[in-house]
N, C-alpha and C positions, 0 to 999 in steps of 0.2 A: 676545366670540363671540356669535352670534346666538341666540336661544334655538333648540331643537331643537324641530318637532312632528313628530308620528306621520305616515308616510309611508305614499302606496299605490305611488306612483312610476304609469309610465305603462308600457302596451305597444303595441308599434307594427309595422306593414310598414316593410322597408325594400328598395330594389334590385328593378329590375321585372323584370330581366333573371331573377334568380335568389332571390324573395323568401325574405326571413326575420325570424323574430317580437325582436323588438330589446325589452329592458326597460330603463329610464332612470329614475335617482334621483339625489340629493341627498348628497352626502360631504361631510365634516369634513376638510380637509386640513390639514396643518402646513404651515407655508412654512420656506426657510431662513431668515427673518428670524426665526421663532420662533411669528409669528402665524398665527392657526387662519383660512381661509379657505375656502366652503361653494361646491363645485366640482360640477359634473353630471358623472358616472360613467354608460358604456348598455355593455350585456353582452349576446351575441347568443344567444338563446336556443332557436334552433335552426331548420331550413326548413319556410317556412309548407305544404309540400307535405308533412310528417312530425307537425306538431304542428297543435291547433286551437286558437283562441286560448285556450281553458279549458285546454288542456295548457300553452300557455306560460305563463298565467301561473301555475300552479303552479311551474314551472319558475323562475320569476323571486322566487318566496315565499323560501327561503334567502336571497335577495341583502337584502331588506326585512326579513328577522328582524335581520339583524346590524346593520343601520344604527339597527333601532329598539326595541334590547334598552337595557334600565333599566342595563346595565354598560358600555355602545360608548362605545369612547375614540378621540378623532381619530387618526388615523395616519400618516404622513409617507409621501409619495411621492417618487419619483425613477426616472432611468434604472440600469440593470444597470453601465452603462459607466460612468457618472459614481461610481457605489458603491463600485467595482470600483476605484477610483483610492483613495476615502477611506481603503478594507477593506487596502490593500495596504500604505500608509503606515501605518497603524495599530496594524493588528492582526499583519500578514505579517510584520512586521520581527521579532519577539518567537519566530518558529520558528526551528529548526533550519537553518544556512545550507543544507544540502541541499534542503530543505523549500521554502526560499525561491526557489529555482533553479526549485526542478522546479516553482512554481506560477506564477510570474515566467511561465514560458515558454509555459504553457495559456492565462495573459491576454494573453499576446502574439497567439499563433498560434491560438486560436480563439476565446475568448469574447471578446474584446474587437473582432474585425474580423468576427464573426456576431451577437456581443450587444448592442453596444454601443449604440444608442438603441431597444431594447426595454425599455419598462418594468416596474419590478419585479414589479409586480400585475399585470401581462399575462401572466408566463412561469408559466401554468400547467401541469398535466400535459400537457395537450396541446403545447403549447409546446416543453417538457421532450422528450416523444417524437419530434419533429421537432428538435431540438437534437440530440439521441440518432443517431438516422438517418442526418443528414450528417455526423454523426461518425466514425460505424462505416464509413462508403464511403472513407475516407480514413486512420485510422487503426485499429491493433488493439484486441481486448477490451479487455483490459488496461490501455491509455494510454486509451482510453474512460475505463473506470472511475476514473482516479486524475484527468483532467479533471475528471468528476460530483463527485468528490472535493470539487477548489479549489470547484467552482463549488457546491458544494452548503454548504461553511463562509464564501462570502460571504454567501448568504441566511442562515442560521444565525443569522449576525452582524445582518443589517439586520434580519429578525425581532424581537429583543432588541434589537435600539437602538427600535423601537416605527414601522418602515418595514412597508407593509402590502406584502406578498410571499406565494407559496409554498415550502414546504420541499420540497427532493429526498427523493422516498420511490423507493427501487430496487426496490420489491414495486409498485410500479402501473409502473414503463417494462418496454419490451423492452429486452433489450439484444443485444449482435451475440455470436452461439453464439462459444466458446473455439476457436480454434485447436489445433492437433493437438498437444501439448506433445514436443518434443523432446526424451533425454534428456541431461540434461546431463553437457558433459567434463570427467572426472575422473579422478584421476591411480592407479596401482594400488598396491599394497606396495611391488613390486619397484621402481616407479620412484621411488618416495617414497626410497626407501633410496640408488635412484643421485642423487638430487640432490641430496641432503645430504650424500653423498659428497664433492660437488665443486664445490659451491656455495657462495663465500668469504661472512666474513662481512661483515656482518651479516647478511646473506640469508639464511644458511645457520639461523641462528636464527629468523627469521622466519618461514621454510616450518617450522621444525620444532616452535612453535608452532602453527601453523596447522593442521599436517595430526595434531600427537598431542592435542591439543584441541578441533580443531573450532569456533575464535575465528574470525570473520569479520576480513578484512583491515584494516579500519579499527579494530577493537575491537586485533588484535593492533599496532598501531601507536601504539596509545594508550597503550600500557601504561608504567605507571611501576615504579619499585623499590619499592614501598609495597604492589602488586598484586602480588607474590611470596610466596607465604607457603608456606615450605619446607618446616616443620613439620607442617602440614593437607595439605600436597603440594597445596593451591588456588592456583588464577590469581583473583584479583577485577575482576571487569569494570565499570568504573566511567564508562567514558564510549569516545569512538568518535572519532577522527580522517575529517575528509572532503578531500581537496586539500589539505592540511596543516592544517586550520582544525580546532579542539577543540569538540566538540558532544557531547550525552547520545547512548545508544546508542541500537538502535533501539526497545523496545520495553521496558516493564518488567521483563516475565521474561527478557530479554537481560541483565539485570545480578548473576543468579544467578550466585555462582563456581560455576568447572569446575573438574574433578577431574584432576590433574597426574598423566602414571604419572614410574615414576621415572626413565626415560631421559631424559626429558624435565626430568626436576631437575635431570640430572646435566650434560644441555647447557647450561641456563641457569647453573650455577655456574662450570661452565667460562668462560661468555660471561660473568661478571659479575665474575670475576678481573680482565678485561682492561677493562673495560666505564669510559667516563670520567665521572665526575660531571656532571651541566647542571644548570642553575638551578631546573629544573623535575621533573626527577627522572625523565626518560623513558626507556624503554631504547632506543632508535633514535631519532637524530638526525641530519640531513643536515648538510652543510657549515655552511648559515647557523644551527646551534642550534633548526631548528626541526623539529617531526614529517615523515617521512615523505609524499610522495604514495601512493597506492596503486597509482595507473595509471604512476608513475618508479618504483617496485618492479617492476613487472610488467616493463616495458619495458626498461630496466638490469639486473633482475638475476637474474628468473625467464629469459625469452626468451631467453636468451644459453647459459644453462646449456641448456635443452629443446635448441635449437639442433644444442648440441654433441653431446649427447646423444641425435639423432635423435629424439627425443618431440614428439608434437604439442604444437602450440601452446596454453595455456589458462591463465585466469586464475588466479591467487591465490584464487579461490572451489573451486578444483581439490581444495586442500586440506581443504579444509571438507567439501566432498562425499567425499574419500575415508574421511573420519573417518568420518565419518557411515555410509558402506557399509560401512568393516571392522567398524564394531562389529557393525551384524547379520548381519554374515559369519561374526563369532565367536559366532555365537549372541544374543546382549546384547537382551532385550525390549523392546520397543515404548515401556513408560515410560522406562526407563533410558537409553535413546537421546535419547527427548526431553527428560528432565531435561539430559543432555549438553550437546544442540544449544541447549536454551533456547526451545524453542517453546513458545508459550502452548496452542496447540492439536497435540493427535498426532496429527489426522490429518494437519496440516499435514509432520508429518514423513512421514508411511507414501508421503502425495501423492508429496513430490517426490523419495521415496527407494524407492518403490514399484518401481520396474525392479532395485533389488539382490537379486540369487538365490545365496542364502549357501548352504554347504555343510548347514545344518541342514537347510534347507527341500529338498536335493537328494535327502539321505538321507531324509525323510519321504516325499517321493514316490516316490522308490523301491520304498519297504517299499508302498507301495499300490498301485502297479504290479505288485509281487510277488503282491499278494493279488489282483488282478484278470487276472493271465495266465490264458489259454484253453486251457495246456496246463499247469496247476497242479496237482497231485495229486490237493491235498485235495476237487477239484471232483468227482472220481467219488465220494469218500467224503459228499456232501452226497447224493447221490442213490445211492445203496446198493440200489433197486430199477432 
């Protein structure tokens, strides 16, 4: 490699149409081949109509500290796209199959047919903010955010392999305002009770996991005979079914066990009388021996009962959220719900369980209703003159 000297770099006009002050220096690049090659880098520093050239080149002073700091190490360049290929074989294969899907499809359908020959050192914030932009005209917050996501742990990754990039900071973009969050459907007592009524099994055990612990459909599908523990009256959550495929749950504090009441023993022992041994030790298994889907549960064996039943239609998550709302129906506080549900954060519970109006909270406003009526007694007795 060349020896390195101390750089002033240049500053310059460029574009007559529309000038602007351009700074141009000297980089150390990696090549694939491994060897370090000394490449010119020019960064636009801003229009000569806002800046003078004594502002530019301040302006261009940061780009020349880093190239000519006693600790600058070469750093490998490349496109977004071509990264995005390496990042995926690499590193992607090692998540979660769900994980792998839902990132799989963001490199399909956006970063890869808007990123793909921007290079990695180009996509700065501003970049990032116009990434952002034509995201939001097209898709929700949300799917936004879990994009920024993928895209935000490929840079991560070429960062640490020593690829000179920016990192996704979500405190410098905008991003598109939250949608009106609908509440979500969920099933009540009374129907919980008619569909366990009449819903054969193995279904019938599965909803009634579901809805008397508040297990997410894939966590109750996963369950082995080993995750029974009759005596603690606990379920142990140890991993999560996705399309039948075995993966960790979703979150660390998702693998706290839940607290069993005792109907819910008493179904599982019924169901465990009859229940047939597999290799694996699961309590639901389809024809071929292997776990459950969640979306052939819904379809087969939830739908059909709702059906009969006149109940609207709604997911296996129906469960989960009804749990969830009886408990602060029966009063049950704010932590104890979320130790239940397994949330790492409570407000994430209060968030999406926020529209349940349990009889406590009925009778509390009552009683201040009572104290705030205009034809209340004790009101002439506050003023006695």
């Amino acid at each position: 490699m060349a020896r390195r000297r101390y750089q002033t770099g240049e500053v310059f006009k460029r574009n007559k149409n529309n000038p602007v002050w351009v700074g141009r220096y000297r980089e150390d690049a990696i090549q694939q081949n491994g060897k370090t090659r000394r490449i010119y880098r020019s960064v636009i520093l801003g229009p000569v109509s806002k800046l003078t050239e004594k502002q530019a080149r301040r302006a261009f002073e940061p780009f020349l500290a880093r190239v000519n700091s006693i600790d600058y190490q070469p750093e490998r360049f490349g496109k977004i796209g071509e990264f995005s290929e390496t990042w995926e074989r690499e590193v992607l294969q090692h998540h979660k199959p769900s994980s792998i899907k839902a990132a799989q499809s963001h490199l399909r359908t956006y970063v890869r047919p808007w990123l793909n020959e921007m290079r990695l050192e180009d996509f700065t914030v501003r970049a990032q903010q116009s990434f952002v932009t034509r995201l939001s005209q097209v898709v929700a917050r949300k799917t936004a955010l879990n994009v920024l996501s993928t895209l935000s742990s490929i840079l991560r990754t070429a960062k640490s392999w020593g690829y000179c990039c920016h990192a996704i900071n979500l405190a410098e973009l905008r991003l598109p305002a939250g949608a009106v969050r609908e509440d979500a459907r969920f099933f009540t007592a009374e129907q919980v009770r008619r569909i366990l009524a009449v819903a054969p099994e193995p279904f019938r055990t599965m909803f009634a996991i579901a809805a008397m612990s508040g297990l997410r459909a894939g966590e109750v599908l996963a369950l082995q005979r080993d995750d029974i523990d009759f005596e603690r009256r606990v379920l142990r959550v140890r991993r999560s079914v996705w399309y039948g495929h075995v993966q960790s749950v979703k979150t660390k504090t998702s693998r706290a066990p839940v607290a069993m009441p005792l109907i819910l023993a008493e179904i599982l022992r019924e169901y465990m009388a009859t229940w047939k041994l597999n290799p694996e030790g699961f309590l639901f298994v389809n024809r071929k021996g292997r776990p459950y889907s969640a979306n052939k549960v819904v379809e087969y064996g939830l739908w059909p009962v709702l059906d009969a039943l006149e109940i609207p239609r709604a997911g296996m998550h129906g469960f989960r959220h009804a749990h969830a709302s009886l408990l602060i129906d029966v009063g049950s506080n704010p932590k104890v719900t979320q130790q239940q549900m397994r949330h790492s954060d409570s407000r994430t519970t209060l968030e999406v369980y926020a529209h349940v109006v349990g009889n406590a909270q009925h009778e509390a406003v009552d009683k201040v209703g009572e104290l705030l009526r205009p034809d209340a007694k004790f009101c002439t007795r506050m003023h006695p003159n």
